[in-house]
C-alpha positions, 0 to 999 in steps of 0.5 A: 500500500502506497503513503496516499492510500496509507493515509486515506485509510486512516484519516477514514478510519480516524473519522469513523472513530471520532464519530463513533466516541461522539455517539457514546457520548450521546447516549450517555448525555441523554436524561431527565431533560430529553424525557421533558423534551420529548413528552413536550412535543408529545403534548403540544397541542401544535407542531415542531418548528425546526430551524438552524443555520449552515449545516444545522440547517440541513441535518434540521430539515432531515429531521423534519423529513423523520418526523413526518414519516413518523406521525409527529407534525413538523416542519423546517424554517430556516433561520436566515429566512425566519427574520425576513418573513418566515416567522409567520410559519410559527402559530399559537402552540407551536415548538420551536426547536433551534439546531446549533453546536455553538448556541452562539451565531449570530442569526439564533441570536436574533432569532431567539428573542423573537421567538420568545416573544411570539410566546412559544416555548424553545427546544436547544439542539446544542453543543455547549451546555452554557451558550446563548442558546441552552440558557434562553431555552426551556429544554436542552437537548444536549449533543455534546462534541469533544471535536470534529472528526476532519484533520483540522476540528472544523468542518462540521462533521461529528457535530452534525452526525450527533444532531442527526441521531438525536434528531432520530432518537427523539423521532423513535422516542416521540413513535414509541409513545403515539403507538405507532404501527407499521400500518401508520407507518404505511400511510404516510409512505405509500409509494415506492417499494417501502410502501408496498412492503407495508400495504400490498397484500396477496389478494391485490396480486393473485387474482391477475394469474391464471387458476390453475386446478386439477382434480387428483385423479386427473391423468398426466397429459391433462396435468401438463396440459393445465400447467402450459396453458396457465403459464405459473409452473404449477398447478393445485391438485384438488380433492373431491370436495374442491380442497388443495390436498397437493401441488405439482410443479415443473420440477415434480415433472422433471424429477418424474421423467428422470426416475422413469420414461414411462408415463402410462397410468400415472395420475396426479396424485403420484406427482404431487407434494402433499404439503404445498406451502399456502398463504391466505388472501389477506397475508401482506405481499412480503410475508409471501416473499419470505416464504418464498425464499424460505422454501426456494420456491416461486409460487404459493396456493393461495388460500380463504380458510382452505378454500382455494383461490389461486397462486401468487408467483415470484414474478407478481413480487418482482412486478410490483418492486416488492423485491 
């Protein structure tokens, strides 16, 4: 290894060090204020305000993002802006929480008694416990930073990272306490492959394939015939009474074959599995994904309290960007 990838390697690998002492120190930072904190937001009969300036600005407006998707209502003001107009953003009950390592730039100053004024109560997100910021608040969320993890302590980097994961820790926190469920989860993310993880069920998927059925007794060409004419690899074997009492899939054909040329008199019930892998109508769309890899298959039967409806196939989860 040459001095430059040397070097590269450890200022990474020293960054990544540095970030992770931060975190400690975090976690260990977190107490009776951060409870307060959070069961104020909790209460509050208005939303969360985030605001920052320089990079806080942008680790505030990831914040927002986290909170939306959440069930906590927030939104992001800018603190530059905030004095040339945006302060009409912040209604009656609303929370105000100020994003800043120092508590001690210019603009929070500014900000700060305007904020109060207006009579709405202020979260420090802060470094130094004994800035401007911290003592003008009504709680402090400490994020304590002994240094930045670039070469020179400058550039904001381990300080950032802190407020990104207590941003976090008071999203999850604030979750726990609403109850929040996957299914909420869902509403507010009802695009993209997350959402369908989350929505999509089995009965949106199966009934656009074919229904593939033989009854037990069905003789081998009329199996194969079934199976080429609805394109799913397989088919469900039927008993008397229209229950799934097997499958038959390509591979059980291909096995077949291999052990034996001769196909007279053999019926379904020879070729098939007499415990195929089921999923009811209402199961989500990844639980059918899951089984799917569980068992190396591609298809499952699907069911209504043992009755068949049809099959959902690998491709139907592909299609929908499930995988």
């Amino acid at each position: 290894m040459s001095e430059k990838e040397t070097l590269i390697l450890k200022t990474a690998q020293k960054t990544i060090a540095i970030e992770i002492d931060t975190l400690t120190a975090l976690k260990a930072a977190l107490d009776a204020d951060f409870i307060n904190c959070v069961k104020a937001v909790y209460t509050a009969q208005g939303r969360l305000v985030v605001t920052g300036i320089g990079k806080s600005a942008i680790i505030a407006q990831k914040i927002v993002a986290t909170l939306n998707s959440t069930g906590t209502p927030a939104l992001f003001m800018h603190a530059a802006d905030a004095i040339h107009g945006d302060l009409g953003m912040i209604r009656k009950y609303d929370l105000v929480m100020c994003l800043s390592k120092s508590g001690e730039t210019s603009e929070i100053k500014v900000l700060v008694p305007l904020v109060k004024n207006l009579g709405n109560p202020i979260i420090a997100m802060v470094s130094n416990p004994d800035s401007f910021l911290a003592r003008e608040a009504s709680y402090v969320l400490l994020t304590p930073v002994s240094q930045e993890a670039d070469p020179n302590n400058l550039a904001p980097t381990a300080s950032t990272t802190a407020q990104a994961a207590m941003g976090d820790a008071l999203a999850t926190a604030l979750l726990a306490l609403r109850g929040f469920t996957p299914g909420d989860f869902a509403t507010f993310h009802p695009g993209g492959a997350l959402g369908k993880q989350l929505y999509l069920c089995v009965r949106d998927l199966y009934p656009h394939n074919e229904k593939p059925a033989v009854h037990r007794e069905a003789s081998l060409q009329h199996t194969i015939l079934e199976m080429t004419s609805k394109r799913l690899g397989a088919t469900a074997v039927l008993d008397d009474d229209g229950r799934v009492c097997g499958i038959i899939t390509d591979g059980d054909l291909r096995r077949m074959l291999e052990r034996s040329a001769l196909t007279d008199g053999i019926r379904a019930r020879d070729l098939m599995n007499a415990s195929p892998k089921t999923i009811e109508k209402d199961a989500l769309a990844v639980n059918a994904l899951k089984l799917m890899r569980q068992y190396s298959i591609t298809q499952l039967i699907v069911t209504d309290q043992e009755q068949y409806l049809g099959m959902v196939h690998l491709h139907n989860l592909i299609r929908e960007g499930i995988i």
